[in-house]
N, C-alpha and C positions, 0 to 999 in steps of 0.2 A: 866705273867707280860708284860709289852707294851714294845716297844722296845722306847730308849730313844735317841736322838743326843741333843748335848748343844754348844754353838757358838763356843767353843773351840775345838769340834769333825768338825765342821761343816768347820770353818779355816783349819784345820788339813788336813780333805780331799778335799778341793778343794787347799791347796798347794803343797800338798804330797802323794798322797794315799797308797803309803808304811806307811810313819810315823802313817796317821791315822788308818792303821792296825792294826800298832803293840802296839798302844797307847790307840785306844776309849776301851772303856769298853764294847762296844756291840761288838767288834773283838776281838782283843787276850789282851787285857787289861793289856799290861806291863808298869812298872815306872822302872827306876834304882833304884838298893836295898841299893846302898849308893849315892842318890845325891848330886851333888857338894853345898854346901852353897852359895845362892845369897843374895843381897840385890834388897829388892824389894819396892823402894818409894813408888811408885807410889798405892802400893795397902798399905801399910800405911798411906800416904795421905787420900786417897777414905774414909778407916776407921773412921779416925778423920773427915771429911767430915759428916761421916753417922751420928755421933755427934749432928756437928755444925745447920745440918739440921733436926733433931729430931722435928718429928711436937709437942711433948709434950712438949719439954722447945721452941718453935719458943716466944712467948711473955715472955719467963725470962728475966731477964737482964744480959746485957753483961758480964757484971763483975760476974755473977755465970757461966753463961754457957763458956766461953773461956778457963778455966780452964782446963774443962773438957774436949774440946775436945784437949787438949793438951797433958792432959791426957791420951785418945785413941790411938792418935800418939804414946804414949811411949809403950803402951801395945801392939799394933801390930807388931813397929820395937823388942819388949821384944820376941817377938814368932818369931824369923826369926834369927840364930844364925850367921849370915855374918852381923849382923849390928852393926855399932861401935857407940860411941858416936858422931861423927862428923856429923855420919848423921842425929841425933836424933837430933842434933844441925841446923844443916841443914832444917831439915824439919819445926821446932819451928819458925825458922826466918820468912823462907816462908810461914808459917799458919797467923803469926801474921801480916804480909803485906797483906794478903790474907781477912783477917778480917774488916782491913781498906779499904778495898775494897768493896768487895760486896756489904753493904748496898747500895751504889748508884746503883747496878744493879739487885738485888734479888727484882724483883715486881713481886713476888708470896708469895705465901705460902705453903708449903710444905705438903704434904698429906701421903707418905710412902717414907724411905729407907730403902733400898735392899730388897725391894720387891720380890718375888718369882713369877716365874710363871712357869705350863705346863700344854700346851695346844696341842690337837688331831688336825691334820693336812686337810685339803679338797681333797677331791679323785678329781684328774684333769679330771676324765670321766665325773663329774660336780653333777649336782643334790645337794641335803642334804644333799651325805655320805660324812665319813670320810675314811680316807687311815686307810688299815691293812693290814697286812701279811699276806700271802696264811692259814696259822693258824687260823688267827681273832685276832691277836692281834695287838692292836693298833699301829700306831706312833705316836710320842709326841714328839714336840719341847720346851726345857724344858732351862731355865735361870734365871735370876735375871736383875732389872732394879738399877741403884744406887738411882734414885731419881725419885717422880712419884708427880709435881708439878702441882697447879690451881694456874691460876693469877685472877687480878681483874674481868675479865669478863667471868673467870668460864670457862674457856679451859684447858684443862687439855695437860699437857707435858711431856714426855720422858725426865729425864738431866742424861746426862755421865758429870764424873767427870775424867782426863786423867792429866796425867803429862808428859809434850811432850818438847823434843828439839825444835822444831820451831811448831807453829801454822797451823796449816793445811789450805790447799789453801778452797776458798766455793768452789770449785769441790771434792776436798777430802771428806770436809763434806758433801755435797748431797748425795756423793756415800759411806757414813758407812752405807754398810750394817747392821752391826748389834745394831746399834739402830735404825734402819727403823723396824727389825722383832722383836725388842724389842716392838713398838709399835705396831705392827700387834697384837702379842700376849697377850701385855695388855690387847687391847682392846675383845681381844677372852678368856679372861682368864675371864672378867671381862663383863659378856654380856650387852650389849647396852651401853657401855660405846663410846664415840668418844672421840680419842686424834688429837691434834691440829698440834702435830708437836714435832719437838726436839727442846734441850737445848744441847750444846755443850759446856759443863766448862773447858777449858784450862789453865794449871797453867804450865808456864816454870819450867825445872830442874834447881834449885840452881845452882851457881856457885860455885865453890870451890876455896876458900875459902868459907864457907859461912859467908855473911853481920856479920856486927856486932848488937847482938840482939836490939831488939826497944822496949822502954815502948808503952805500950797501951795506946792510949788516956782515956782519960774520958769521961763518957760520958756526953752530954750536958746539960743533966737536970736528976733530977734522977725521974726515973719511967718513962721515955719517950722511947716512943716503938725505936728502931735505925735498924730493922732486919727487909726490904721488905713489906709482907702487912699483918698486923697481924691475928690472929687466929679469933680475937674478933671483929675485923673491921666487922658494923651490915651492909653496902653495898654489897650483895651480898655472903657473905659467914658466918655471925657469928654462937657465939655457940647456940645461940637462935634463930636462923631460920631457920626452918623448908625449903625442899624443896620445899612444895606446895606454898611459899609464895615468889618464886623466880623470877616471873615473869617474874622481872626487867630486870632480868640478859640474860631474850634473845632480850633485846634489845637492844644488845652492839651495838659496832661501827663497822664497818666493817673491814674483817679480816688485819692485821697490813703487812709489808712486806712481800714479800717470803722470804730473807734472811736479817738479819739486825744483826749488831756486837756490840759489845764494849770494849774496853778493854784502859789498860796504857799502854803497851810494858809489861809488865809480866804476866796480866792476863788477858784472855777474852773470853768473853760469845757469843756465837752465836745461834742465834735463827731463825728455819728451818721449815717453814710452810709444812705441806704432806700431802696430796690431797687423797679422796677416790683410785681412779687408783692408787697410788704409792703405798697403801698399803695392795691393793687386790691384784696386782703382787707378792710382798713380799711371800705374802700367798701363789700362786700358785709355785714362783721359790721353796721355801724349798721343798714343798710337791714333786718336779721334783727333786731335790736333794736327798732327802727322797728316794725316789724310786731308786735312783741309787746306791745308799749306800747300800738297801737290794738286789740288782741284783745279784740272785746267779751265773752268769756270769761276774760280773765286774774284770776288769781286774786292777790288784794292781803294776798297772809301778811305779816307782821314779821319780820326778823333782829334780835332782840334781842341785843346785844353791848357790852361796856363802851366798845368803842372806835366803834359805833356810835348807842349812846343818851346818853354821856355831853357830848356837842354838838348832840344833836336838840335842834331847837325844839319838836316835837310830843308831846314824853314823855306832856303831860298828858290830849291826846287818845287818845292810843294806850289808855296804865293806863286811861283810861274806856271803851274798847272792849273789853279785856281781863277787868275786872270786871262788864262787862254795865249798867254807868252810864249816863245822857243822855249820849250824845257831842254830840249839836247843843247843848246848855247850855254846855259846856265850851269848843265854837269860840265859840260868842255871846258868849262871856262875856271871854274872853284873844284872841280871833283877828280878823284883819278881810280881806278880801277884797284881793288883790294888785290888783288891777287890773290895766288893758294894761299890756305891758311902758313902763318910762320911759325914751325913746329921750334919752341921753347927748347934751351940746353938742358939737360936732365936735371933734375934739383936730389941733391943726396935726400936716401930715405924713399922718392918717390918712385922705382923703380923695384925696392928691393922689400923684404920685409922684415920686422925688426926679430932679432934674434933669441928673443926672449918669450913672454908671456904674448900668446895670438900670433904669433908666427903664421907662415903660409899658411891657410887654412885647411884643415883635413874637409873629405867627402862626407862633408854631414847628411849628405841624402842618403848615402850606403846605409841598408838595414844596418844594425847593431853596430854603428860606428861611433868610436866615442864620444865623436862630439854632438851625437845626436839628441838632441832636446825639442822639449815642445816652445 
């Protein structure tokens, strides 16, 4: 079997490398065997998100599709037992403000959510190989993308969807790591594919109280597309054009900013141009990460930190390594063994691709292929 890390292993041990001992699954692979109940917005949000952006209803109309994803919202908060009604309340107001928004900023069209991806690592001694274990078994950097979007001129983008106290500065954004190796990976999972850049969907956390709910507008005509750039739009992506006959499409304009935003004060999009160099180092730092994570030498010290130990689940191990206590007592007693990963029911959209503009991707490496651009 390949040895696996996921962005979550990967945070883990560059903030902790105790914690991500005692937590990855490729180390000792422990959870607490009664975790505390959280509420978790923010990955309720992303849910009903994965919805809203389904490239199958992308050309429904509003008034079918809003429902639904309102819907998702209640099904995710329904699977997470710390969540009250307040916040289902909470989340509804905020979706619905959220609705009235985007369309002025979604000029795309959506092609997969939560996407899958794992992909085999670059051996830094260089050449064609890949990284393995003294074994021969591979490494693999392995995750999900929330949203894998084509706009009008056929650039394909990376979108995180995030529910944040404050907006992140454009250095914060340049430097997320992990939607830069989100895009590395796409584009390796998915051979000759090029991605453009990130999308950065920031949605503030509710206030509490949360607003008082709001009708939905109407919409302004009925049958009038209101949601980004349709499926069907025949400029450059409909469901009737073939890629050979795309020609058009590499003769966009040239590339749009490096960084450019939008938003009201609640929501905002930012879009983050990345360059071949930014996303060939991606590739080489994990594969140097990689490597250090199988060093059967590495050394498992703690960064103690408030802002590191005060959400660890492992505090009680750690203080017992620290104090020179039974640590195996202390897993036996609060910990239980992860087991294989729990591979997720397929989420519509995530498996297939949307049927429109960006569809499966042609062999953009093929000499004279049409989707071949610089």
């Amino acid at each position: 079997m390949a040895y696996r890390f996921t962005p979550a292993d990967r945070g883990a041990f560059k903030r902790c490398r105790r914690q991500w001992d005692f937590g990855a699954r490729e180390r000792q692979g422990f959870e607490p065997a009664r975790p505390a109940p959280t509420l978790d917005l923010d990955l309720a949000v992303r849910d009903a998100l994965a919805v809203y952006y389904f490239p199958g209803m992308w050309d429904w109309q509003r008034s079918v599709v809003l429902p639904l994803v309102l819907q998702g919202l209640a099904r995710s908060l329904g699977r997470q037992p710390a969540a009250r009604a307040d916040a289902l309340a909470a989340g509804e107001a905020l979706l619905r403000r959220y609705f009235e928004w985007a369309p002025r900023v979604d000029r795309f069209s959506p092609i997969q959510v939560e996407g899958g991806f794992e992909v085999n690592l670059p051996d830094p001694a260089g050449g064609d190989r890949e990284l393995v274990l003294d074994d021969g078994r591979p490494i693999r950097y392995q995750g999900r993308a929330d949203l894998l979007a084509g706009d009008e001129h056929d650039r394909y983008w990376v979108v995180s969807h995030r529910l944040v106290d404050r907006f992140g500065t454009d250095d914060d954004l340049l430097l997320d790591e992990e939607l830069v190796a989100a895009c590395w990976a796409v584009e390796r999972f998915y051979p000759g594919m090029r991605v453009a850049g990130t999308m950065h969907n920031e949605l503030l956390v509710p206030a509490a109280p949360a607003r008082r709910r709001r009708r939905l507008r109407r919409p302004a005509a009925v049958g009038q597309h209101q949601r980004g750039i349709p499926q069907h739009e025949p400029s450059g992506g409909g469901r009737s054009l073939p890629y050979a006959r795309r020609g058009a499409a590499r003769a966009r304009p040239a590339d749009p900013a490096a960084v450019a935003s939008q938003g009201d004060g609640e929501f905002r999009r930012t879009r983050i141009l990345r360059d071949r160099a930014e996303l060939e180092a991606m590739g080489a730092r994990l594969a140097a990460e990689a490597l250090e994570m199988v060093d059967p030498g590495l050394r498992l010290y703690p960064s103690p930190a408030p802002e590191h130990c005060g959400s660890c689940q492992f505090v009680a191990p750690c203080l017992a390594m620290e104090r020179g206590d039974d640590v195996r007592a202390v897993l036996e007693a609060g910990y239980r063994n992860r087991g294989p990963e729990r591979v997720e029911p397929g989420r519509l959209g995530a498996a297939t691709w949307g049927t429109g503009r960006g569809a499966a991707p042609p062999r953009f490496d093929a000499p004279g292929s049409p989707g071949d651009h610089p």
